[in-house]
C-alpha positions as CSV (number, residue, x, y, z in Angstrom):
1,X,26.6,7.5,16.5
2,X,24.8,5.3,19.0
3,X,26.2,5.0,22.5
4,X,25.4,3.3,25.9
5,X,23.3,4.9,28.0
6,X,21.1,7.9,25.8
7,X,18.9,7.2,22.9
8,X,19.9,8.2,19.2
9,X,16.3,9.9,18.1
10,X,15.6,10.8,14.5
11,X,13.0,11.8,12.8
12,X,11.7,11.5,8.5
13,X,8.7,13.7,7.4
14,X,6.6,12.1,4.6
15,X,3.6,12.7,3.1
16,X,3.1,9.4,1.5
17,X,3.2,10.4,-2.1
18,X,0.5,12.8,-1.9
19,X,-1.3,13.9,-5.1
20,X,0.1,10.5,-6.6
21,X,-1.4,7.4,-7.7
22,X,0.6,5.6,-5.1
23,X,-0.9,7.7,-2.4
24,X,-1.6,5.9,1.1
25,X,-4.0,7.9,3.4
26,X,-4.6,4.4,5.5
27,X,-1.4,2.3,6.5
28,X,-1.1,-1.4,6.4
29,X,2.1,-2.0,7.4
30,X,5.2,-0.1,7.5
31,X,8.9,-1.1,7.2
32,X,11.8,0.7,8.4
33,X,15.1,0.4,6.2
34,X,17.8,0.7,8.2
35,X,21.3,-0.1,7.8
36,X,23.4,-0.1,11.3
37,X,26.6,-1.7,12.9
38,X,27.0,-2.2,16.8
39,X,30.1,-3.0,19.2
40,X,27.4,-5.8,20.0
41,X,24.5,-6.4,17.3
42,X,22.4,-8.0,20.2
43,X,22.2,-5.9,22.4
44,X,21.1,-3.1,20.0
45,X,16.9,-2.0,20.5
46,X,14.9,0.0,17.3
47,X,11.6,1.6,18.1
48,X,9.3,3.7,15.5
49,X,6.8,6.1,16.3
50,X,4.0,7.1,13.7
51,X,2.5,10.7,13.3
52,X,0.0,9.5,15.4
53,X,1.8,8.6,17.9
54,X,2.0,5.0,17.9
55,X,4.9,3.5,19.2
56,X,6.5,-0.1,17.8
57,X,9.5,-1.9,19.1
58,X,10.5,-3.6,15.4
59,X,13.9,-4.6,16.8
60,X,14.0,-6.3,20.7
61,X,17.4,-7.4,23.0
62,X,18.5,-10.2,21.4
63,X,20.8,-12.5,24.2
64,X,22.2,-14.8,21.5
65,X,23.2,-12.0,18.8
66,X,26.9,-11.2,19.7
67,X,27.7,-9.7,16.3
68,X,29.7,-7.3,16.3
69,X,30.8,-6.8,12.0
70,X,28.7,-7.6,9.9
71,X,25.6,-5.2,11.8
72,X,22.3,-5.0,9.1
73,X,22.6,-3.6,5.7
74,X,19.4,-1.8,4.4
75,X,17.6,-4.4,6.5
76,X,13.5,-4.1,6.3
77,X,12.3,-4.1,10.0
78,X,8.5,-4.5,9.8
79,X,5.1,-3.3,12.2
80,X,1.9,-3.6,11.6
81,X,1.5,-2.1,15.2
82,X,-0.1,1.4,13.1
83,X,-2.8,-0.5,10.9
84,X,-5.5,2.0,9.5
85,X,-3.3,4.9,10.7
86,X,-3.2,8.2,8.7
87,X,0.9,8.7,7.8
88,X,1.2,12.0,7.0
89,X,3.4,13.6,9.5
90,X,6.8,13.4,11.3
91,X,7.7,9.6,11.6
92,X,10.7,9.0,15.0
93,X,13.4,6.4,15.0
94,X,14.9,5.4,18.4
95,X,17.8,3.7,18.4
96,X,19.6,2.6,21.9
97,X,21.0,-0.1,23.8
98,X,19.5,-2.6,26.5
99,X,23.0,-3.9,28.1
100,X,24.6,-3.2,31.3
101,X,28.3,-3.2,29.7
102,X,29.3,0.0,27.3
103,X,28.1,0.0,23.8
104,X,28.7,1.7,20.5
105,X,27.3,2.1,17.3
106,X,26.1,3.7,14.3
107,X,22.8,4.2,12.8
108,X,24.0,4.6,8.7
109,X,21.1,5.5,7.1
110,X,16.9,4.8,7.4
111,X,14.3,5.0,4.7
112,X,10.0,4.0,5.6
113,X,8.2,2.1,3.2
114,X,4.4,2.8,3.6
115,X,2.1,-0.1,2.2
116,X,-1.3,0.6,2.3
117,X,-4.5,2.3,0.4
118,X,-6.0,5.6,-0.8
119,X,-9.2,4.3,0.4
120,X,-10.6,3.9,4.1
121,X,-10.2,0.1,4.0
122,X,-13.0,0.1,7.0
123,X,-15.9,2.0,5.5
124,X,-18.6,-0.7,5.6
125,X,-17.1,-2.2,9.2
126,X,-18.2,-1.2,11.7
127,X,-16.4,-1.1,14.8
128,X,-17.5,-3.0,18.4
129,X,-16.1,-1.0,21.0
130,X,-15.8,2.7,21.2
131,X,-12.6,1.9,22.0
132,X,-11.6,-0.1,19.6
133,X,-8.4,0.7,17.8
134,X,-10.5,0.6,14.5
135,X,-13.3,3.5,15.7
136,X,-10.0,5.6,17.4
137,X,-8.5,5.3,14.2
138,X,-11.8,6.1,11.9
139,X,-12.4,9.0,14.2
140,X,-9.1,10.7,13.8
141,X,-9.4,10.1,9.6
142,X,-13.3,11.7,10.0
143,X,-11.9,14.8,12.7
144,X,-9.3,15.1,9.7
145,X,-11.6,15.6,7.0
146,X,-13.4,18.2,8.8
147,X,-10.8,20.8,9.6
């Protein structure tokens, strides 16, 4: 259940089909399956958090979205927010509500589908800033490889 006022948190380990041909070590973009029903579909908020600690909002207040049956059914919400990310790990799901007036729902079921590669996509780019997303990211895939 999901009420007004407190967060629903769960969490999904993966290893993204390690040892397998289907392997991803580098993410592209990741979709959340979720299927969920609300006393008000709109006013329902989703946030996912990679292993690394990324955090994407992949479902915002709606104002206009006063559903309140139908909810989403195995509905693919989408980031791209964790680009070149490593995936392994414990993946979080928040689920809560952004309204002033009492709320209910329930979060049914979640799944993650990890698109990406087996291969550093960035190995002959080079990166501009030290702080770039891109050298944070190749850095923590290097410090990985080490340990």
């Amino acid at each position: 259940p999901i009420y007004s006022g407190r967060s629903l948190f769960l969490e999904l380990k993966t290893d993204a089909c390690k040892g397998s041909n289907t392997e991803v070590n580098y993410l592209e973009h990741v979709q959340a399956v979720i299927s969920a029903n609300a006393s008000r579909r709109g006013d329902l908020e989703l946030f996912v958090t990679s292993p690394m600690g990324t955090r994407s909002m992949i479902l915002s207040r709606r104002a206009n979205d006063d559903d309140h049956r139908d909810g989403f059914t195995k509905w693919p919400f989408m980031t791209t927010h964790s680009w070149g990310e490593y995936p392994h790990g414990v993946w979080k799901l928040e689920a809560r509500f952004n309204s002033a007036q009492p709320r209910s729902g329930w979060l049914i079921e979640w799944s993650l589908v990890l698109h990406g590669t087996k291969e550093a996509p960035y190995r002959t780019l080079s990166p501009a800033s030290p702080h770039s997303k891109l050298a944070i990211v190749k850095k923590a895939h290097e410090d990985k490889k080490m340990q």
